[in-house]
C-alpha positions in Angstrom: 108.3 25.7 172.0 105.2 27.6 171.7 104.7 29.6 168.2 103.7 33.3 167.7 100.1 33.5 166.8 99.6 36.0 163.8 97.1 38.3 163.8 93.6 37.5 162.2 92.7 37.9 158.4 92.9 41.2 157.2 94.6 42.9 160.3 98.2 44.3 160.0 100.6 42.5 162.8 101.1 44.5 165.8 105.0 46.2 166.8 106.7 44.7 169.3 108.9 47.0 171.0 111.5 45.0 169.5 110.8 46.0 166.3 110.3 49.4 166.7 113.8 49.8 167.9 115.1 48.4 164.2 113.1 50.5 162.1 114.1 53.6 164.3 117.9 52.3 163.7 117.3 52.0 160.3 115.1 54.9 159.5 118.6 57.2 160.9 121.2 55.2 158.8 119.3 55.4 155.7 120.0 57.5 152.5 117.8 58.3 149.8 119.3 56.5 147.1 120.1 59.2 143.7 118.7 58.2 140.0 122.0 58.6 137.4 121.3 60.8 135.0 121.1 59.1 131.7 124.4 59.7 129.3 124.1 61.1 125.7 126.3 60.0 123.2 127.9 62.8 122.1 128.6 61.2 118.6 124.6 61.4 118.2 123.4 64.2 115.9 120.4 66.2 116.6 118.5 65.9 113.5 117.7 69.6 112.2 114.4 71.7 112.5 112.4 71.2 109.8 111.7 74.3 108.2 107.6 75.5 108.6 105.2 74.6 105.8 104.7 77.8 103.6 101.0 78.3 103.8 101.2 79.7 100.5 102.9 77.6 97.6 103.4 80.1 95.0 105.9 82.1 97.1 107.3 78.8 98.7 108.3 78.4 95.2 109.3 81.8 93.9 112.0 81.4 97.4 113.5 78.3 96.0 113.2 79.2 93.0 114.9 82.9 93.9 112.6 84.7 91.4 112.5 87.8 92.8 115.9 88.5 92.1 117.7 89.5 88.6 119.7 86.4 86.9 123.2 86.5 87.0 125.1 86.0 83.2 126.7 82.6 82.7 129.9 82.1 82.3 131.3 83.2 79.3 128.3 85.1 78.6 128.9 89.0 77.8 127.4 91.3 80.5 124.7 93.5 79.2 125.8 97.0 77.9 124.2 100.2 79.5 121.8 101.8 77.5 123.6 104.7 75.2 122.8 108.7 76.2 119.9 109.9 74.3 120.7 112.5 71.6 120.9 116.3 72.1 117.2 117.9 71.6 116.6 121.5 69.7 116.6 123.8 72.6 112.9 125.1 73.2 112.5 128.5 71.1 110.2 129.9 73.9 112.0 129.4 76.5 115.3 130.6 75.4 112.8 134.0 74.4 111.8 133.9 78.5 115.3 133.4 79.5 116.4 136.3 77.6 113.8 138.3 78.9 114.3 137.3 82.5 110.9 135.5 82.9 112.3 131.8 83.4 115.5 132.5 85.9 119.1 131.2 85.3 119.2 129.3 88.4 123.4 128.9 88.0 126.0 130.3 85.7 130.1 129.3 85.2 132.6 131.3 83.8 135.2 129.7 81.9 137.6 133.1 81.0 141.0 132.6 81.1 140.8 128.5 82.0 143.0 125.9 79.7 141.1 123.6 77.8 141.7 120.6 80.9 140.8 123.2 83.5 137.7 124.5 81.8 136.3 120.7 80.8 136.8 119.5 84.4 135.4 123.4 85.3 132.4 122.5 83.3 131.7 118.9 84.3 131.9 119.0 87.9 129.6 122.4 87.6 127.2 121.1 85.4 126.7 117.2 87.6 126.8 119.4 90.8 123.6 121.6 88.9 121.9 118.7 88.6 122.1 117.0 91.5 120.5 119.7 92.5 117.8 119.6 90.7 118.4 122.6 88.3 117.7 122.7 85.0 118.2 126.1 83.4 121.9 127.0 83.8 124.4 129.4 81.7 127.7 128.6 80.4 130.0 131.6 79.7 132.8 130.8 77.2 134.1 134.6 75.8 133.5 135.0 72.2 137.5 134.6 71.1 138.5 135.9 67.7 140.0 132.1 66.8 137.2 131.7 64.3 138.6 135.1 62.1 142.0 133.4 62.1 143.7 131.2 59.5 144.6 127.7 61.0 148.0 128.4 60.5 148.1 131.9 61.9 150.0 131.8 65.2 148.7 135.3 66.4 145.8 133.8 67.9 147.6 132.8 71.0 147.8 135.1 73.8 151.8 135.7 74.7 152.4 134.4 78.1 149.7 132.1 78.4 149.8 129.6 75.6 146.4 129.7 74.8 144.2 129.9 71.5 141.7 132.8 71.7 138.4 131.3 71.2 139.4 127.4 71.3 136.5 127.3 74.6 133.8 128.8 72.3 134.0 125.7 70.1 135.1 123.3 72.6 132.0 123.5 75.0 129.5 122.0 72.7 131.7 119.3 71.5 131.7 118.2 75.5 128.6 118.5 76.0 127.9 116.4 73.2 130.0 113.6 74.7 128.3 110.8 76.3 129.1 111.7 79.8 127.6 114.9 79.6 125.1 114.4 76.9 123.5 111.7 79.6 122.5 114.5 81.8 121.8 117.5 79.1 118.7 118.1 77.1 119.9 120.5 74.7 122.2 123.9 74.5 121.6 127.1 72.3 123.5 130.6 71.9 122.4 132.8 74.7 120.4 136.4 74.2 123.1 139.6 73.5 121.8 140.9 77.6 123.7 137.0 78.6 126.9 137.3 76.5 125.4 136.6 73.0 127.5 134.0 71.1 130.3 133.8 73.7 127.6 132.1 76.3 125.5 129.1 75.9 122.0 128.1 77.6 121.9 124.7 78.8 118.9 122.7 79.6 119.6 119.3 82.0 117.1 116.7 82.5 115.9 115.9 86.1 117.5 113.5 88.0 115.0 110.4 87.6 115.1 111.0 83.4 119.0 111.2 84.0 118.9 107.8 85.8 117.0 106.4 83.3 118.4 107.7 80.1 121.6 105.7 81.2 
């Protein structure tokens, strides 16, 4: 039986027909073979992002340190108290001169006739906050002069039949309230008004500004 010869050194074999008919077979039947993808453990944990370096130290530190923000009390420990209203002033002289003359202008005015005491102290708080959120500061407060101040404490003729009232009980009440802390916190000073602006039954009042409000309290 006679052997193939191979082919000389460094020379690929040649095809027989023979062969060419299996690779062409094989070359149709074949299927590209697919890679599996590789399975994560679900009980795995992705470690977390570490956080960037701060590139500078002092306000990595004031972060962790959270100085930037006011301390909290400790428990148990009393909360700070809000600073107390300041104290009523002397009314300026001069200017209480230029308001009676009409050269500084009463920018508002309220009218408390013929209010009870509860109406004309809710009368006179909501007018005088609502002045100075404005940003008034010269405002007059009428109270009617009353006759109360002639009368004997005992004397019940100084309330008006029909409406239960004292005659002249607003003329002393309004500077009591606005010498309550509420009201003193927005309110510089008071004084009697000129005769032309009601004389002793009205009062100028002087408010602060709303920053020196804000930070009187």
């Amino acid at each position: 039986m006679s052997r193939r010869r191979g082919p000389p050194d460094g020379e690929r074999p040649a095809l027989t027909d023979e062969d060419r008919a299996l690779w062409e077979h094989a070359a149709r039947t074949m299927q590209p073979v697919r890679r599996a993808k590789p399975r994560v453990d679900d009980r795995q944990t992705v470690p977390p992002e570490m956080p960037r370096p701060e590139t500078d130290p002092m306000r990595a530190t004031g972060r962790a340190l959270n100085l930037g923000s006011s301390p909290r009390p400790l428990a148990g420990e009393p909360a700070k108290k809000p600073r107390p209203a300041p104290e009523l002033a002397p009314f300026d002289r001069k200017v209480a001169r230029r308001l009676g003359r009409g050269t500084v202008p009463i920018e508002a005015r309220l009218d408390l006739h013929g209010m009870r005491q509860s109406e004309a102290h809710a009368a006179l708080r909501s007018f005088l906050l609502g002045c100075q959120s404005r940003g008034l500061r010269w405002v007059l407060v009428i109270t009617g002069k009353g006759v109360a101040s002639r009368l004997d404490p005992g004397d019940e003729s100084g309330f008006v039949p029909g409406h239960g009232r004292e005659v002249g009980v607003l003329r002393r009440s309004v500077p009591r309230w606005l010498a309550e802390p509420e009201l003193r916190a927005i309110v510089v000073s008071y004084e009697t008004a000129s005769l032309r602006h009601g004389g002793e039954g009205a009062l100028y009042v002087h408010l602060r500004g709303r920053r020196a409000a804000t930070r009187g309290t």
